[in-house]
C-alpha distance (Angstrom), angle and dihedral (degrees) to the residues before:
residue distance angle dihedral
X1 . . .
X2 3.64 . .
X3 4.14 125.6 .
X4 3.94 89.5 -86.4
X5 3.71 122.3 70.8
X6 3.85 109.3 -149.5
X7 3.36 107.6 -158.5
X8 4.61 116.8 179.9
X9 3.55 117.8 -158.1
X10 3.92 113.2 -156.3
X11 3.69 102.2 -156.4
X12 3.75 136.4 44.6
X13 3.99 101.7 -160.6
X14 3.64 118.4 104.1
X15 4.09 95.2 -65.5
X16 3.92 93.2 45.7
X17 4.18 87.4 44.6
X18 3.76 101.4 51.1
X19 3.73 93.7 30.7
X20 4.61 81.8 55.4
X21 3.64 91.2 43.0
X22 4.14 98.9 45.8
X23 4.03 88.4 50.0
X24 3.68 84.4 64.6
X25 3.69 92.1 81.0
X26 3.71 97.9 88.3
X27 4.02 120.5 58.6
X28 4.04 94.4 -145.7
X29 4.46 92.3 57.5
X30 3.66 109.8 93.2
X31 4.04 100.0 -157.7
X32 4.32 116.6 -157.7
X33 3.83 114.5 -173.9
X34 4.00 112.4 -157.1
X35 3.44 112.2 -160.6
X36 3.67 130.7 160.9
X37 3.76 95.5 -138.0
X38 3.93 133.2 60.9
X39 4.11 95.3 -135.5
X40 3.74 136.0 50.1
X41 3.75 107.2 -104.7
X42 3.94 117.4 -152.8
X43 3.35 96.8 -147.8
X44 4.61 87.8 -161.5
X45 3.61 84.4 68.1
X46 4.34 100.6 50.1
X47 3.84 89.3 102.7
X48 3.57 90.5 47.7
X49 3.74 84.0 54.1
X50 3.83 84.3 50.9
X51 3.92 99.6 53.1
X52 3.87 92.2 35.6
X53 3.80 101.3 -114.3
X54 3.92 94.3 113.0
X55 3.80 134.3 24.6
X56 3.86 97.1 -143.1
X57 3.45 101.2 -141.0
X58 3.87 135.4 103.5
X59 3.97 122.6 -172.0
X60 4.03 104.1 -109.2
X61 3.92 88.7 -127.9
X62 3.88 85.9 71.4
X63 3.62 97.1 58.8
X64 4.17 109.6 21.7
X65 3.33 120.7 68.4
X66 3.54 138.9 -111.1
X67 3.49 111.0 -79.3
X68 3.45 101.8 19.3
X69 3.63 109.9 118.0
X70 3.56 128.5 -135.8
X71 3.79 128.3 -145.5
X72 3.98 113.2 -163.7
X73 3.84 98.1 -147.2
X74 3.80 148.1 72.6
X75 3.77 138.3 -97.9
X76 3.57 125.5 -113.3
X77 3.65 107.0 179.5
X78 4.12 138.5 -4.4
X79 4.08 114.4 -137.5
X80 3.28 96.7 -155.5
X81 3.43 93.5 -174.3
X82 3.67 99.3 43.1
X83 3.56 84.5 48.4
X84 4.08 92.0 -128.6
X85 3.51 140.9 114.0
X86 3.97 121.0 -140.0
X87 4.32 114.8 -135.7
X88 3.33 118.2 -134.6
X89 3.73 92.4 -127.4
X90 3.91 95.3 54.4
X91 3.30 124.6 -68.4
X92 3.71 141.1 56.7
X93 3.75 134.5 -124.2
X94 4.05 124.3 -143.0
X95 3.87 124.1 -130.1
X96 3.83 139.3 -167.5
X97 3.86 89.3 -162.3
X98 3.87 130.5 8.5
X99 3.66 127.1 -145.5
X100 4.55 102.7 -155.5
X101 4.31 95.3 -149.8
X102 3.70 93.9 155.6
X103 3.80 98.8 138.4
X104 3.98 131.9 -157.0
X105 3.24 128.8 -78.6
X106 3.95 126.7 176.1
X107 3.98 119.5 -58.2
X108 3.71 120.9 -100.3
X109 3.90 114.2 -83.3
X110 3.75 111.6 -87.0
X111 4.02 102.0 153.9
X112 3.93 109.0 83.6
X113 3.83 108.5 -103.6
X114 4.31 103.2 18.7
X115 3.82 91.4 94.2
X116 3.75 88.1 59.4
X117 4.04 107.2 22.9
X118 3.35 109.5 33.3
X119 3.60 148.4 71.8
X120 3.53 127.0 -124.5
X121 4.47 109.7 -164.1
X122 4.38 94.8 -162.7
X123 3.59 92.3 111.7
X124 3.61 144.0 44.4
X125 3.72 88.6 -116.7
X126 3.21 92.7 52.6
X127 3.75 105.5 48.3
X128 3.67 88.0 48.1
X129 3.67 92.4 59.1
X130 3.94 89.0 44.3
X131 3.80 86.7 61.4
X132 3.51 96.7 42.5
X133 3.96 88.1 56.1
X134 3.95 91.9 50.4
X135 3.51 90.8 40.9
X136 3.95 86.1 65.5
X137 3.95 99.5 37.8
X138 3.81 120.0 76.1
X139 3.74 122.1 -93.3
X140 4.08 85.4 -115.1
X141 3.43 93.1 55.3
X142 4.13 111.8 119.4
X143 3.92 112.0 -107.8
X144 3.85 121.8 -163.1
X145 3.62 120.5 -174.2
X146 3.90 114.7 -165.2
X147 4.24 113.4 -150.5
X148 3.73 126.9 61.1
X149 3.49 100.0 -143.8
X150 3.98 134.2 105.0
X151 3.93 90.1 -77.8
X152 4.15 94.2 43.3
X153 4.06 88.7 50.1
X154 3.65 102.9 36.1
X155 4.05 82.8 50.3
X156 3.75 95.1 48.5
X157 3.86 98.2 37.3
X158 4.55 85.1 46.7
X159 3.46 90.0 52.6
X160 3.87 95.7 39.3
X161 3.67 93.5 60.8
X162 3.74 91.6 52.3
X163 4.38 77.3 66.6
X164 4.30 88.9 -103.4
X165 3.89 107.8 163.2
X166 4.15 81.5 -122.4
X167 3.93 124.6 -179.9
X168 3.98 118.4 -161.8
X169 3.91 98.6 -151.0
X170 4.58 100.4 -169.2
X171 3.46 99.8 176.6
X172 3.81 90.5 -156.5
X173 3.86 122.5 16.4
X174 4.40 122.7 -19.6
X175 3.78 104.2 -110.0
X176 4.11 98.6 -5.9
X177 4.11 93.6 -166.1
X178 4.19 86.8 53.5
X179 3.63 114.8 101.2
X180 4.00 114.5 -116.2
X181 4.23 93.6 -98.9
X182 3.77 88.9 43.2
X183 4.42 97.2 45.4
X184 4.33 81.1 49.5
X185 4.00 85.5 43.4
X186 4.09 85.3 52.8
X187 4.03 96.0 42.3
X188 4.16 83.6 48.1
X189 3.84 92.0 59.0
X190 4.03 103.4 37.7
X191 4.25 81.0 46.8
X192 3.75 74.6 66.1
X193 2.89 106.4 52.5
X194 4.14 87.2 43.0
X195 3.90 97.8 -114.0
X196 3.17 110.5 150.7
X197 3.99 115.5 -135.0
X198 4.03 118.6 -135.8
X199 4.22 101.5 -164.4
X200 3.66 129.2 163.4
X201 4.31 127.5 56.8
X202 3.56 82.3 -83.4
X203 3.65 94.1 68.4
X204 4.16 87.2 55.9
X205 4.18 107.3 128.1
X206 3.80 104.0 -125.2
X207 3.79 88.9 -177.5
X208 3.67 138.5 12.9
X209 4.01 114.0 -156.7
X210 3.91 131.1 -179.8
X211 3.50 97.1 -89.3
X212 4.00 101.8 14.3
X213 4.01 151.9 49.3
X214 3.64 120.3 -137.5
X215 3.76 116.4 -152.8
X216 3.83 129.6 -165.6
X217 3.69 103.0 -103.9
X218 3.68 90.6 49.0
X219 3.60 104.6 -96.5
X220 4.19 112.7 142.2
X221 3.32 116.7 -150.4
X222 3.60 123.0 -155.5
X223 4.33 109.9 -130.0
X224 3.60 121.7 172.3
X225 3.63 83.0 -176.5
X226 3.68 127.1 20.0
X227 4.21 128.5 -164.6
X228 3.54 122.9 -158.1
X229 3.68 119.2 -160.0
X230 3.70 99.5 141.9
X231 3.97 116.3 107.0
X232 3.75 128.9 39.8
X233 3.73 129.2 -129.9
X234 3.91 139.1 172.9
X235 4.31 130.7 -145.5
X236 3.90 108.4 -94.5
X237 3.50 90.0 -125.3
X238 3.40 107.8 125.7
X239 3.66 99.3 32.6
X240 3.72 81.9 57.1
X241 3.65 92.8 62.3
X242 3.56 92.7 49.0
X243 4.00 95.7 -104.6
X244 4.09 110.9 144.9
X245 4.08 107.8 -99.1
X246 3.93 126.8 174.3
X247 3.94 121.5 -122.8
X248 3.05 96.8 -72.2
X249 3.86 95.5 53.4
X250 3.80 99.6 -114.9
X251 3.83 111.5 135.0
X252 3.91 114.8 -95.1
X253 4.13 108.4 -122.8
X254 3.67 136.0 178.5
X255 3.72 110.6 -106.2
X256 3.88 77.9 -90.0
X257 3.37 89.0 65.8
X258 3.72 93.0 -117.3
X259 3.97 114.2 135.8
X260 3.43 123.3 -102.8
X261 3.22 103.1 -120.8
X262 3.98 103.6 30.1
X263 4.31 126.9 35.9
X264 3.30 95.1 -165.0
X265 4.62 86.7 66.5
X266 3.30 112.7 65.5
X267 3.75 127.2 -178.9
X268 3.99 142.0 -134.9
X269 3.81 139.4 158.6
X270 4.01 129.0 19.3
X271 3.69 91.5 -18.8
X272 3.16 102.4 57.4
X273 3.79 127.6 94.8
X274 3.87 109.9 -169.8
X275 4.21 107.7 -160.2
X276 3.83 80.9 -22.8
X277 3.69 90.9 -62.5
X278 3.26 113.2 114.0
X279 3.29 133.9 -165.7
X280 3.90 126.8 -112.3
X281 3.70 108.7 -93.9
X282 3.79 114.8 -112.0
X283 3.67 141.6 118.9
X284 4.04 92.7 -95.7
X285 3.52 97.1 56.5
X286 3.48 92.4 43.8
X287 3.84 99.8 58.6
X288 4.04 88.2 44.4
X289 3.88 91.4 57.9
X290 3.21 88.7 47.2
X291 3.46 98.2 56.8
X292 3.66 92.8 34.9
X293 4.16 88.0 57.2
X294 3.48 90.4 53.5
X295 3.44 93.9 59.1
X296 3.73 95.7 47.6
X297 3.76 88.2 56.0
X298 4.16 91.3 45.4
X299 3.78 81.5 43.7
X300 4.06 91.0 53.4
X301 3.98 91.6 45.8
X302 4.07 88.8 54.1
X303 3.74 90.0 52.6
X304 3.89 83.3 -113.0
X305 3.96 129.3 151.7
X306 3.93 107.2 -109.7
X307 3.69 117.3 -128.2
X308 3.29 129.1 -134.1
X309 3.79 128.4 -101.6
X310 3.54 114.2 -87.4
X311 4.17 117.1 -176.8
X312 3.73 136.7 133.6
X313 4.14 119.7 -175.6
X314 3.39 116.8 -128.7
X315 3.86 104.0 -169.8
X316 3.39 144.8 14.8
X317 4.21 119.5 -160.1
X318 3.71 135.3 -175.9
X319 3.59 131.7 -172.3
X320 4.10 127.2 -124.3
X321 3.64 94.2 -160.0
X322 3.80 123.4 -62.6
X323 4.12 93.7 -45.6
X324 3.58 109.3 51.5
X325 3.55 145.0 12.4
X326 4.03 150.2 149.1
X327 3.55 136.3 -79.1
X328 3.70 112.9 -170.0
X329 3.97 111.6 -164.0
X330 4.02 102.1 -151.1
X331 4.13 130.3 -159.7
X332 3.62 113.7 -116.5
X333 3.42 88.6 -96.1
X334 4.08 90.0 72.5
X335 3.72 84.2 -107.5
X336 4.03 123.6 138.0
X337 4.12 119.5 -103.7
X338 3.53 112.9 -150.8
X339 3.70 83.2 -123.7
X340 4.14 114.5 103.0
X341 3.63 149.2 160.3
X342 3.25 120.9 -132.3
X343 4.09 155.6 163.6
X344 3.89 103.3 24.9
X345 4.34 95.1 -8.3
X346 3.60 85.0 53.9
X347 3.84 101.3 48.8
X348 4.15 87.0 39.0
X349 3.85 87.9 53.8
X350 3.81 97.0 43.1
X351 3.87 90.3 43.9
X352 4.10 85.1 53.4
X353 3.56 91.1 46.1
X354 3.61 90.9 58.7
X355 3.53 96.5 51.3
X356 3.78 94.0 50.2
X357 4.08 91.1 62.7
X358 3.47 82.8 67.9
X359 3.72 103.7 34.1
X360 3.84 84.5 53.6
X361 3.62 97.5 58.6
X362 4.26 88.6 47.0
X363 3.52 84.5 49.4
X364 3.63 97.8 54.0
X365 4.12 95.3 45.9
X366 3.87 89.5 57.1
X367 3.48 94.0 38.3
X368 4.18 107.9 31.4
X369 3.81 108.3 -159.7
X370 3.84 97.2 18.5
X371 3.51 109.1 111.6
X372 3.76 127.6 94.2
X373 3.89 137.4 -179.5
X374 3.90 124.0 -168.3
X375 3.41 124.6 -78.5
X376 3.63 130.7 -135.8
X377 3.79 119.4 -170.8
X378 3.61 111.5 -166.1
X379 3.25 118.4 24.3
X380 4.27 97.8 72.3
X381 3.95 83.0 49.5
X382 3.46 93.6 58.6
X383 3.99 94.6 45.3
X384 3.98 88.4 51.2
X385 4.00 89.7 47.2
X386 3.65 93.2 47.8
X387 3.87 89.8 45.8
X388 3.69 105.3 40.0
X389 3.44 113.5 11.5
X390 3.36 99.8 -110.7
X391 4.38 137.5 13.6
X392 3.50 106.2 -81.9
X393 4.24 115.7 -114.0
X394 3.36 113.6 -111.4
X395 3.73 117.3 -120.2
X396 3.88 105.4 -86.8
């Protein structure tokens, strides 16, 4: 290996970011984000983006640090053996260690109709085309947004307050990690704002057309505009380059987050799978692999031992528009209390919450190797036992 340590970053969300800036602590590591867009998208604020109370977008010079350098364009293949990555606007780009921050988007269309009539919000690109297509469709035009998680109600409830006619259609429980008083909390406040809340497997779309939602028992529901946020889907990147990746396409790591099949790849955020137990998707856990894979790659250049991922979640928040929301205190297990802020507290601590995804990754390029997330201990060690018999090794 020569003096320099290149190490390529494939990602630029909050994994890819905090992963980029942490590497930053040693002089002799050359760090390369590839990212397919010019701006830092915080993906918390995309239904902002969609109601027009945020733009969703923060200049990458805010949050990377100096040094770091950014490539504007996407990745088409890994050589792992080769050690290189191939750009999707010609070219490739070499690597002595490779940090996979792909991120999650929304899963390929499978109900009749959503390929062509409806609108997915995962992206920037997305969201911005969302907004375009409300911008040009009357305010009394019938919404329905598909997906009763954080992004399906804090899309419904944004564009409620704006006085949408909005429907929330679940198609299984509204807001399934929520405990019981806090889900009857959430159906309180979008009664409020006069959504009206689809819940059960009959309320599943079987087909979206232009102008309508089909659901399961046979109910039609007229949509002018309808927003898909159910479903959850990764880019095929590494299974394209012939690197191991669960169902669901995220790459399969050691509880390092080092790939299977390669230790000089190492994993973090939504596309990640550690010991095929992945983590739930959110903004937190994204920004703590990161920082974790960072150090298993600093780790790998000391001729260290890697450790093994160690996180618990402690919350989980959605917003009801811009005046209230939820704050869901969780066991370490990533399981709801029945203890929760909410009204005002709840939209203050969500709205802070927010913030600090960014703040963090700021933090982190002044200060490489300074951020920190609570750790849990047990709980991920009994998960692995009960699924595999026994923690995977890491690779030596």
């Amino acid at each position: 290996m020569s003096e320099n340590i290149d190490v390529v970053v494939l990602g630029g969300g909050y994994a890819g970011v905090m992963a980029a800036n942490r590497l930053t602590q040693r002089d002799d590591v050359t760090v390369t984000v590839v990212n397919p867009r010019p701006v830092f998208v915080p993906r918390l604020r995309l239904h902002q983006l969609v109601g027009g109370t945020h733009g969703a977008v923060v200049d990458y010079p805010e949050v990377l640090a100096k040094g770091v350098r950014l490539i504007v364009d996407g990745a088409t293949r890994i050589d792992a053996a080769g050690r290189g990555v191939t750009l999707a606007e010609g070219g490739s780009i070499g690597y002595d260690y490779l940090i996979y921050a792909v991120g999650s988007g929304s899963a390929g269309p499978r109900v009749p109709g959503v390929a062509e009539f409806a609108y997915p919000i995962s992206t920037l690109e997305a969201a911005q085309r969302l907004r375009s297509a409300l911008h040009d469709t009357p305010a009394t035009a019938a919404v329905t947004v598909v997906g009763g998680g954080p992004t399906g109600i804090e899309t419904a409830a944004e564009l409620a307050e704006q006085g949408r006619t909005v429907t929330l259609v679940c198609g299984g429980v509204l807001g399934p990690y929520l405990h019981p008083q806090a889900r009857r909390t959430a159906r309180k406040y979008l009664a409020k704002l006069r959504v009206e809340v689809l819940e059960g497997s009959d309320a599943s779309v079987n087909a979206v057309t232009r102008e309508a939602v089909e659901l399961a028992d046979g109910r039609t529901l007229t949509s002018q505009v309808t927003i898909w946020t159910a479903g959850f889907g990764v880019p095929d990147l590494a299974a394209n380059s012939g690197l191991r990746t669960d169902t669901a396409g995220r790459l399969l790591t050691d509880e390092t987050l080092t790939s299977i099949d390669d230790e000089r790849i190492v994993a973090a955020g939504d596309s990640s799978a550690p010991s095929d137990l992945p983590f739930r998707m959110s903004a937190y856990a994204a920004g703590c692999l990161g920082a974790h894979a960072a150090d298993t790659v600093l780790n790998r250049i000391a001729g260290e031992r890697p450790a093994p991922i160690d996180l618990s979640f402690p919350a989980m928040c959605i917003s009801f528009g811009r005046r209230t929301g939820i704050f869901q205190l969780g066991h370490k297990d990533d399981t709801a209390m029945r203890i929760y802020f909410s009204g005002l507290m709840g939209k203050t601590l969500k709205e802070l919450s927010c913030a600090a995804s960014v703040k963090h990754l700021v933090t982190e390029a002044r200060k490489p190797g300074s951020h920190s997330w609570p750790k849990d201990g047990k709980h991920r060690p009994r998960l692995l036992r009960a699924q595999h018999g026994d923690t995977p090794a890491p690779i030596a």
